[in-house]
Each structure stands twice: as structure tokens, then as C-alpha cells.
C-alpha positions in Angstrom: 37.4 -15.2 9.6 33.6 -15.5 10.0 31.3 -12.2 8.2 30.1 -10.1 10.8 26.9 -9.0 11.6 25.9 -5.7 12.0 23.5 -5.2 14.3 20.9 -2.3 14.2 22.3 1.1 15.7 19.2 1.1 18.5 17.6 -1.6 20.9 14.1 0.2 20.9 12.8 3.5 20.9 13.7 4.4 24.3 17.2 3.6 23.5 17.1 5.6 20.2 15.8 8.5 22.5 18.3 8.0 25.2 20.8 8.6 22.1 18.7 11.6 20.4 18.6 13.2 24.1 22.5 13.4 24.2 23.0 15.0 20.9 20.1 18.2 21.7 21.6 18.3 25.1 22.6 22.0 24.1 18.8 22.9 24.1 18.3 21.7 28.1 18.9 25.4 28.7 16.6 26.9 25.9 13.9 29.1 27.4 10.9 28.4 26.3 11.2 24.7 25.0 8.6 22.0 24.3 9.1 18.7 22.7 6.6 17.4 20.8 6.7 13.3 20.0 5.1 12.6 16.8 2.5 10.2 17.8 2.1 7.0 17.9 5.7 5.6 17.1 7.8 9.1 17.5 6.1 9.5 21.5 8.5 7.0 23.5 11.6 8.5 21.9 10.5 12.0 22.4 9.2 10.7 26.1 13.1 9.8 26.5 14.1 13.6 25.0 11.4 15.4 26.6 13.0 14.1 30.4 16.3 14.4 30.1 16.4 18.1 29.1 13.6 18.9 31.2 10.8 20.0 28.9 7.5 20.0 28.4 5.9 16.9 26.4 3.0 16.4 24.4 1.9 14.4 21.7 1.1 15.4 17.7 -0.8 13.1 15.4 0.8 12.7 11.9 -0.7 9.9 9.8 0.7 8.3 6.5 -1.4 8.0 3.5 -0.7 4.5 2.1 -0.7 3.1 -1.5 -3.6 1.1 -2.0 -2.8 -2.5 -1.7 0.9 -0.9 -0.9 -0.2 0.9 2.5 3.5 0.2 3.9 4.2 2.4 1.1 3.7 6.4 1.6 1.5 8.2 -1.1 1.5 11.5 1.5 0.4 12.2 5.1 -1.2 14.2 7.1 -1.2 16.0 10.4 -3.7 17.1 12.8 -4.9 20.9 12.2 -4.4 20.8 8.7 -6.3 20.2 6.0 -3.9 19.4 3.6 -2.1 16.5 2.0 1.8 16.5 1.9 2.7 14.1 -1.0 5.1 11.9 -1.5 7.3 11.0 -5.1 5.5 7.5 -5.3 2.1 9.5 -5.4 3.3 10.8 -8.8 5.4 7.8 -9.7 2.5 5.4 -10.0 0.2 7.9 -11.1 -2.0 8.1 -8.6 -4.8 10.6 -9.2 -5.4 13.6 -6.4 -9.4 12.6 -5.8 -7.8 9.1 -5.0 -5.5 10.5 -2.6 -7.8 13.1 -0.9 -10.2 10.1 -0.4 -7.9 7.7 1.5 -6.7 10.8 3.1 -10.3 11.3 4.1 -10.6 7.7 5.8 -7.0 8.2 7.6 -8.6 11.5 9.2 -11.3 9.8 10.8 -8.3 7.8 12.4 -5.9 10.8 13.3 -9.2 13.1 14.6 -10.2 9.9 17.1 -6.4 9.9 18.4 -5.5 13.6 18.6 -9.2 13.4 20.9 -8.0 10.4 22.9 -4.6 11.6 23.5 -5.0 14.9 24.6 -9.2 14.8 26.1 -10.2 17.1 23.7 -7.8 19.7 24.7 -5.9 21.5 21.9 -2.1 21.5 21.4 0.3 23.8 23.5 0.8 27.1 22.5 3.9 27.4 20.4 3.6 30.9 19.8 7.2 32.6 20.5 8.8 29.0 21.6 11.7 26.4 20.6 10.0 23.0 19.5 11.7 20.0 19.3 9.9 17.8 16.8 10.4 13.8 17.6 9.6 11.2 15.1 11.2 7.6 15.6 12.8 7.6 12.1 12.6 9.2 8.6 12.1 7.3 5.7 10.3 9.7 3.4 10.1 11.9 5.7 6.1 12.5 4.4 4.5 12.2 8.4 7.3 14.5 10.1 7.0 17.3 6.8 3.3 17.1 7.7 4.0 17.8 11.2 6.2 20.8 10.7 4.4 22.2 9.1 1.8 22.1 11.7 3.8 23.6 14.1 5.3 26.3 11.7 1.4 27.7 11.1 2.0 27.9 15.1 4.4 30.7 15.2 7.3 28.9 17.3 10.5 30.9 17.5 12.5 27.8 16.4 11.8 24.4 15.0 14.0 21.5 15.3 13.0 18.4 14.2 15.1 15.0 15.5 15.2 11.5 14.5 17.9 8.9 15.5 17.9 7.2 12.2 16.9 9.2 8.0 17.3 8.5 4.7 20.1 10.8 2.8 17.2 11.7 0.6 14.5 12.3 3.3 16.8 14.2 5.1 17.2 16.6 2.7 13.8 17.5 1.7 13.3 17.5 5.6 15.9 20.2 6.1 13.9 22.5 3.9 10.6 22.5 6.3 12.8 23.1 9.2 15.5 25.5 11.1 17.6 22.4 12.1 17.4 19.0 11.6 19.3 16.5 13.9 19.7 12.7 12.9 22.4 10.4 14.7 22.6 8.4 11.5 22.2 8.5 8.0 23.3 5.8 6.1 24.3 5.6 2.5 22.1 2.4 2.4 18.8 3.1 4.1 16.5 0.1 4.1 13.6 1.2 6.1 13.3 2.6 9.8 12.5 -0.5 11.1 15.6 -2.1 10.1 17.2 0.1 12.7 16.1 -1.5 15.8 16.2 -4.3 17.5 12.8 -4.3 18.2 10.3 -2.2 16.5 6.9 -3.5 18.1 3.8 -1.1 17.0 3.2 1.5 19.8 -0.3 1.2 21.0 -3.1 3.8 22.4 -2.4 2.7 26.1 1.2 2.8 25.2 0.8 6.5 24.6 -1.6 7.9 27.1 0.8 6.3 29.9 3.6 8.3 28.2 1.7 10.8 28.6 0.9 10.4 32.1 -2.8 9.9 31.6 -5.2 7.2 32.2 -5.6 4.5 29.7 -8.6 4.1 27.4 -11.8 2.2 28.4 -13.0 1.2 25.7 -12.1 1.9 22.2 -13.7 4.9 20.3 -13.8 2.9 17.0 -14.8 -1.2 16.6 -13.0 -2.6 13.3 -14.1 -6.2 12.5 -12.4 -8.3 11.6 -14.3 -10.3 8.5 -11.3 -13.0 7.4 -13.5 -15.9 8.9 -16.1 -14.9 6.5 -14.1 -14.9 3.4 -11.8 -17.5 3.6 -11.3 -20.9 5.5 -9.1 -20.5 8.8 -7.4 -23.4 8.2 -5.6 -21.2 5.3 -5.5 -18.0 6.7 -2.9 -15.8 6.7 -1.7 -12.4 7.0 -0.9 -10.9 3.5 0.9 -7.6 2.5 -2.0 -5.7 3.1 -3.7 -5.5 6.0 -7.4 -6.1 4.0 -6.5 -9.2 2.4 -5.6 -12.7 3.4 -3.7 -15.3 2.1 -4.6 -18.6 1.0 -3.9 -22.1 -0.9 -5.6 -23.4 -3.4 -6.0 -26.3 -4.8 -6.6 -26.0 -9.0 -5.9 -28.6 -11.4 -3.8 -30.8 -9.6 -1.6 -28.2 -8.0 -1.0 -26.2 -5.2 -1.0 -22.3 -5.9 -1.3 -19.4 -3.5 -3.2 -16.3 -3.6 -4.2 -13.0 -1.6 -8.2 -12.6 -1.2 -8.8 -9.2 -0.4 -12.1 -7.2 0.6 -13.4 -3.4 0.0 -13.4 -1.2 3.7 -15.7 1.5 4.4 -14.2 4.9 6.2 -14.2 3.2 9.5 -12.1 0.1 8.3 -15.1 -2.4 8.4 -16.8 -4.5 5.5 -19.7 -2.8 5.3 -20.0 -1.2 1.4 -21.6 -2.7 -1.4 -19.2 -5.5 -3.2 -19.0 -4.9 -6.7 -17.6 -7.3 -8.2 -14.7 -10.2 -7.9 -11.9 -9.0 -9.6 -9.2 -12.3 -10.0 -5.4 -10.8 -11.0 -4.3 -13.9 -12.4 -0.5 -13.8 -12.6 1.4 -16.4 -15.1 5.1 -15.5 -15.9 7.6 -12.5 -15.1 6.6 -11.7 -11.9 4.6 -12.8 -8.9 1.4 -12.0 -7.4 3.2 -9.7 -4.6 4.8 -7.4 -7.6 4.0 -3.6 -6.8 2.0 -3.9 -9.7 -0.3 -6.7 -8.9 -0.3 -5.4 -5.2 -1.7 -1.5 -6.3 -4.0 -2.7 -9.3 -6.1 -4.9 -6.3 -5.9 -2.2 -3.8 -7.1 0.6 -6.8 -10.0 -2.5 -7.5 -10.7 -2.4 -3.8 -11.0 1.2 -3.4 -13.8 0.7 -6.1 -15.5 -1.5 -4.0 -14.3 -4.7 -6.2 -13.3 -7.7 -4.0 -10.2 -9.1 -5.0 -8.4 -12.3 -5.6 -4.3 -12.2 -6.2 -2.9 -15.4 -7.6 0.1 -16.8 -8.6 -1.1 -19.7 -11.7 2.6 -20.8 -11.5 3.7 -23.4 -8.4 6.8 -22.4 -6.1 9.0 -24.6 -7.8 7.8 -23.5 -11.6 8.7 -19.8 -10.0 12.3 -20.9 -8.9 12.8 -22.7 -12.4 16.0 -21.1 -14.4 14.3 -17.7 -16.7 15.6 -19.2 -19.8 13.2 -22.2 -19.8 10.4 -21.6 -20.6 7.9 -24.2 -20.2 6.1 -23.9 -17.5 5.9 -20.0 -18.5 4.0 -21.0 -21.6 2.3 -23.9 -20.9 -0.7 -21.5 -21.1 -3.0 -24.2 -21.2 -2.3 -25.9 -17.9 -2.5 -22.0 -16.4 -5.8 -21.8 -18.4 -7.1 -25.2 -16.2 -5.3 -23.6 -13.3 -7.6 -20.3 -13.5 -10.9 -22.2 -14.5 -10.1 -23.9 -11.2 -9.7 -21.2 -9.2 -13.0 -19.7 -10.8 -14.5 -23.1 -9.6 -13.1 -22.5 -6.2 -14.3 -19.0 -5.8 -17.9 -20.3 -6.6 -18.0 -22.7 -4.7 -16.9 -21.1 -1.8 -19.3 -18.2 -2.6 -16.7 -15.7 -2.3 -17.9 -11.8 -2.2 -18.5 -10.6 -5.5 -18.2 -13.9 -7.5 -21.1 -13.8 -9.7 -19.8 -10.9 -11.1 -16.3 -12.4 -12.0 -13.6 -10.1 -13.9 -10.5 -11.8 -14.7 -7.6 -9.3 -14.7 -3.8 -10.6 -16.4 -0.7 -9.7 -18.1 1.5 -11.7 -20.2 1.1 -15.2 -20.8 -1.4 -14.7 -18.3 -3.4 -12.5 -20.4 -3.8 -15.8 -22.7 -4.7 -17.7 -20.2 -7.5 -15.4 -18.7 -9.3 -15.2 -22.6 -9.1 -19.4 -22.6 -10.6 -19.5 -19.3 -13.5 -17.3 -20.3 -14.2 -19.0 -23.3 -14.8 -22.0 -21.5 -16.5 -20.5 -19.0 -18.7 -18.0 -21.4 -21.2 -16.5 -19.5 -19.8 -17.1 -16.0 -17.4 -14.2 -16.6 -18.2 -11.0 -16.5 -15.3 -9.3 -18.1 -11.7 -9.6 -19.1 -8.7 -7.4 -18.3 -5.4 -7.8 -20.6 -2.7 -5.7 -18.9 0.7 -5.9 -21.4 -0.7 -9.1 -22.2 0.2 -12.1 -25.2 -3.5 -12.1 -25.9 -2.2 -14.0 -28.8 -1.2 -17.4 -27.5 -4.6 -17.7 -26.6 -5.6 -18.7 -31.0 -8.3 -19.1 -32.2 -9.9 -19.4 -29.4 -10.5 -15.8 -28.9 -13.2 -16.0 -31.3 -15.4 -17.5 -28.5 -14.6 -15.3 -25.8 -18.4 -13.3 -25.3 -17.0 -11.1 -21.8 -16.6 -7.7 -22.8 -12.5 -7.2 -23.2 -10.2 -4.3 -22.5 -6.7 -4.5 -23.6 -4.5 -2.2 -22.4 -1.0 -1.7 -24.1 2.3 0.6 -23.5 3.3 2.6 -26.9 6.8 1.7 -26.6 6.6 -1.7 -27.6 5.6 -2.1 -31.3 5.6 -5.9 -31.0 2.9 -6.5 -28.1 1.0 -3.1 -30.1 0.9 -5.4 -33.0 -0.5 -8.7 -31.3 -3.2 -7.3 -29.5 -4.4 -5.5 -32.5 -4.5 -8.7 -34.6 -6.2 -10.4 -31.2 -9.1 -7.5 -31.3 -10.2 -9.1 -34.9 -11.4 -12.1 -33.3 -12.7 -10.6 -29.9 -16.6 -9.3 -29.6 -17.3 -5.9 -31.2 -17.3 -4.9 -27.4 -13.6 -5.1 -27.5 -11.6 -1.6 -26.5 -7.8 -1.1 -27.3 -6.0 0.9 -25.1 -2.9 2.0 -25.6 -0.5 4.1 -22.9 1.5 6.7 -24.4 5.7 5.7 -24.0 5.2 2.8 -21.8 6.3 -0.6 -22.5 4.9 -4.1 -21.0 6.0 -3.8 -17.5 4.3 -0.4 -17.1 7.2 0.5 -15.1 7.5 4.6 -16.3 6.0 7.4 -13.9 2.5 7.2 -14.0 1.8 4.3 -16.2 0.6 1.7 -13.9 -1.7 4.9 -12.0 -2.9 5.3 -16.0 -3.4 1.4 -16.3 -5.6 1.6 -13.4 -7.9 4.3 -13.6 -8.6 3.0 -17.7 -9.7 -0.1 -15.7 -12.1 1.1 -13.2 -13.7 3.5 -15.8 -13.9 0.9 -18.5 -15.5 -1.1 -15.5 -17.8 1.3 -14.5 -19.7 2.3 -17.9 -19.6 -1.8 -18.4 -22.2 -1.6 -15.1 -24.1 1.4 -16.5 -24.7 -0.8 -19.6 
């Protein structure tokens, strides 16, 4: 017999709140009631609850707060009315600091304040006081947007709080339950891979998607322009999308090969590239892992939030990345990924990418090596160098001609990698610091080692520009 595929529970959000609508049937008779859709992607399914039991409908603006270079990723959220930030585990498990979080919460207000005005005209939210809400969100993964929300509502005095979701995470659930009187979900899986997963089709909802929900007219024009820059910063022959929405990916050609890489830009509030570029910062990634790791992925978006531009790239090909773990040529051919690196350098000049006369090259492992070869040969072109975990050592003697200041940054738990990059600082500049990260090992992987990793970086950075 053929395997069978399992196809997601809903077609869209109106079936999903078609489905929710049958199982809160019981409340079509509940004096008092008002469903409130979770806007933007919670307001077509609580469109489809809100008719068939009758009630009143309006919209509440709940935003996530991303991970930077992550923002798929929740660090918190936050809800209109409310000043606060509802945080999320990964906020502690990568070690973000609070000041970071309160200022990307800061830039996803301006966004929530524009579409609570739009929405609603500047009117305020119904009174609650004394009534049963029903709280619709399209699915709950953390459950970080809908917590934020209820707790909204709960500073409104309702009578009873329900919040409903056709799909949630076992673990979302749970902390969800806590911040409400009920909590109805038609499925929770043992195996929750994201909310999205769970339809068919799971197309963004839009402003005008909303206000016609809502019954009102659509928007004229909208309240906030973002520009798009891309055609600035990279060819558009080679663009494409990348995992964050501030970057684009590219190929580039460098020593002979083909390599791809992620070239990202610093946003102001609004979302526009309008702040003061720093710096270029290249995360040069050799063996281990790719460029797209969570690690490479937050250290750019931390670099970005400092107004750094950023350039992710993979110094292994596609096929040296498929090749079997135990060899390990290309892994430590550091060399060729030294040429590699010195040619994206090259490109990054030449194209006269944001930020590149102030060039910081940023690695770990055998890429670590090849970032202190690269700078040796390129001497004063480099601003500084970044060893994250890294076998500084394979880059020799060589070291002794490196003149970029150097930071080396190294987890505790490994007395091996401790040991190289101590005996690598004796051939650095005096300007050489050793950091070391209490109980980590190379991958960084404990809670709140990579955050730690991070914020060494941009203050090691930062007195380097006071200098």
C-alpha cells in the first residue's frame, strides 16, 4: 500500500472558524457576548464565530516581537492598551537583553498603534465591562500574541473570558489556560509544527482584508510608506527573498566558486533604510553549520539592530555541504575558504556595499582561521575580526600579521578550544581581548550564551569606534 498523506485539519481560516463556531455553539445564548478576532490573521475566523452565534465583532491588535534576524521566531508580543511586553522562553533562551526587547517592542508599536487607528477610526474598543468575550486567534503556537491579548481584555473587567483557536501547541495551551477562564482548541497535536502547517492555505491577511470584515470601507492610502531598498544593495538579477524580511539573498562568485549569502540592512522605527550604516559586518561561515543556523541568523539581526549592515555567507559550495561529516577536506581546506572570503571582501568593494569601508569579519570554527588569513592579506582594509568558538589556530603563523583589532570569544566548557585561542592571542596585536563565556562550549547552544556572545560583540565594537 502507498503512505498516506495527511492533509492539514482546515482549508483556510474561514473553514477553521466554521469549525471553532460549532464547538462555542453553547455560548449563542450567552447574554452579553462579544467576540473579539485577534487582528490581522485571528479576524476571518472570529468573522466566521462572531455570525454564527450572533454576536457582536470587533477587532484587537496583538503584535509579535520577533528575534532579530529570527522575526518568525517570538521573543514576546504585545497588545493594544498595554504597555507591557509578554515574553516568550526563547527571549531568555538566547539571552536576549530586556532594553533589546523593549526597543523592537518600541518599533512593533508604531505598527499596532497605526492598525488599532485604521481598524476601528480612532474609536476605542467595546466596553467589556460585565460581559462574556470570546477571544479569536487563528492558532497558537506560543501562545505570546493571544496571552498579550487577554490580558487586555482582563484589565477590562469582562464577566468571562474565553479564548478559541482551532489549532495549539500542548505546551502553548497550557500556559494559555492560565490567563484565561476557558480555553477551547479543536486540536492539539502531540507534534505541533507551526500554525501554518494547519491549513491549506494560510495567505497573510491584509488591512483591506480586515476593514471589509469589519464592514467598513477600505483604506485610501496607506498610513505608513516602507521602501523597499533591495535594488540598491544588491543586483536584481540575484535577488531573493531570505529568512528575514531585511535581507536578500545572493550568489557570489569568489575564487572560482559559486557561494551564496544573505545581505542584510539596518531599519529605522518605520521599517525604512534611513539610519546611519555602521559598519559591514561579514559572518563568514566555514564548517558545522550553514549560514541560515539560528546562530548566524540572530548574531546579523543583533549586528543590524546596531546599525551594522550585514553580509551572511556560506564559504563552503552546496555540494562540499552535502559531503559525508567524516571527511573532512573541504572542512579544512582553510586556505581555499581564506581566498573564498578575500573574494567576497573584493566583491563587497566593488559593489560598494553599505558599510564596506568599515569591514568586520565575524566566524567560528575553521571559519575563524580563515577570517584572521583573510585579514592578514588584506591588513588595513579590515576593520576588525570576530572569532566566535573559533580554531584561530589553523590560521599559523600567520596570526602574527593580522593588524585588525581581534576579539575572541570562547565557551568555558571546552578546555581544548580555551587552550588554542590562548596560545593564538601570543601572536595577535596587543589589541587582542579573550573572552571567555562561563559553561558554554563551541556551539554556544546553553540558555543565554549566544544572547552573551552577542552583546560582548556589539560592546567590544562600540568602544573600538570610540577609539
Amino acid at each position: 500500500m502507498g503512505s498516506v498523506v495527511l492533509r492539514p485539519p482546515f482549508r483556510d481560516r474561514a473553514d477553521a472558524g466554521d469549525a471553532l463556531a460549532l464547538s462555542l455553539s453553547m455560548f449563542a445564548t450567552e447574554p452579553n457576548l462579544v467576540v473579539l478576532g485577534v487582528g490581522r490573521g485571528g479576524v476571518p475566523v472570529a468573522r466566521q464565530v462572531a455570525g454564527e452565534l450572533g454576536a457582536p465583532f470587533d477587532v484587537l491588535v496583538s503584535r509579535k516581537v520577533g528575534v532579530p534576524g529570527i522575526e518568525e521566531v517570538s521573543l514576546g508580543a504585545i497588545a493594544e492598551g498595554s504597555g507591557r511586553v509578554i515574553p516568550d522562553d526563547v527571549a531568555w533562551y538566547i539571552g536576549v537583553p530586556s532594553r533589546v526587547v523593549e526597543r523592537l517592542a518600541a518599533r512593533e508599536r508604531v505598527e499596532l498603534e497605526r492598525c488599532a487607528q485604521l481598524y476601528r477610526g480612532g474609536k476605542p474598543l467595546h466596553d467589556l465591562k460585565g460581559r462574556t468575550v470570546i477571544l479569536v486567534d487563528d492558532g497558537l503556537a506560543t501562545g505570546a500574541t493571544l496571552r498579550a491579548a487577554a490580558r487586555v481584555v482582563r484589565s477590562k473587567q469582562p464577566r468571562r473570558l474565553i479564548a478559541a483557536v482551532p489549532i495549539a501547541s500542548q505546551s502553548g495551551a497550557k500556559e494559555m489556560q492560565a490567563e484565561v477562564d476557558e480555553l477551547v482548541a479543536l486540536v492539539t497535536p502531540e507534534e505541533f509544527k507551526s500554525v501554518s502547517a494547519s491549513y491549506t492555505s494560510y495567505a497573510p491577511v491584509t488591512d483591506d482584508e480586515v476593514l471589509a470584515l469589519l464592514g467598513r470601507p477600505a483604506r485610501r492610502a496607506p498610513s505608513v510608506l516602507v521602501r523597499d531598498v533591495s535594488d540598491r544593495i544588491a543586483p536584481p538579477s540575484r535577488q531573493g527573498r531570505g529568512p528575514s524580511g531585511s535581507e536578500r539573498t545572493l550568489e557570489i562568485q569568489a575564487a572560482g566558486s559559486t557561494i551564496m549569502a544573505d545581505l542584510g540592512v539596518p531599519r529605522d522605527i518605520f521599517g525604512e533604510n534611513t539610519r546611519r550604516i555602521r559598519g559591514l559586518a561579514i559572518l563568514a561561515q566555514g564548517a558545522g553549520c550553514s549560514r541560515n543556523s539560528y546562530r548566524n541568523r540572530y548574531m546579523a539581526g543583533r549586528l543590524r539592530e546596531s546599525g551594522y549592515a550585514t553580509l551572511r555567507v556560506d564559504l563552503l559550495t552546496r555540494e562540499e555541504q552535502c559531503d559525508d561529516p567524516a571527511s573532512v577536506g573541504p572542512r579544512f581546506a582553510v586556505e581555499r575558504i581564506a581566498a573564498r572570503l578575500n573574494s567576497v571582501c573584493d566583491w563587497a568593494a566593488h559593489e560598494g556595499v553599505d558599510g564596506v569601508d568599515h569591514t568586520i569579519l565575524i566566524s567560528a570554527g575553521t571559519g575563524a582561521a580563515a577570517a584572521f588569513l583573510a585579514a592578514a592579506r588584506r591588513r588595513e582594509r579590515i576593520f576588525a575580526v570576530v572569532s566566535r568558538g573559533g580554531r584561530v589556530d589553523l590560521a599559523g603563523e600567520t596570526l602574527a600579521q593580522v593588524q585588525a583589532p581581534a576579539l575572541l570569544i570562547v565557551g568555558t566548557a571546552n578546555a581544548e578550544t580555551v587552550q588554542r585561542n590562548r596560545e593564538a592571542m601570543r601572536l595577535l596585536p596587543t589589541s587582542a581581548e579573550l573572552v571567555r563565556i562561563p559553561r558554554a562550549g563551541d556551539s554556544f547552544a546553553e540558555p543565554g550564551a549566544l544572547g552573551s556572545v552577542a552583546e560582548h560583540t556589539v560592546k567590544w565594537l562600540d568602544r573600538l569606534d570610540r577609539k
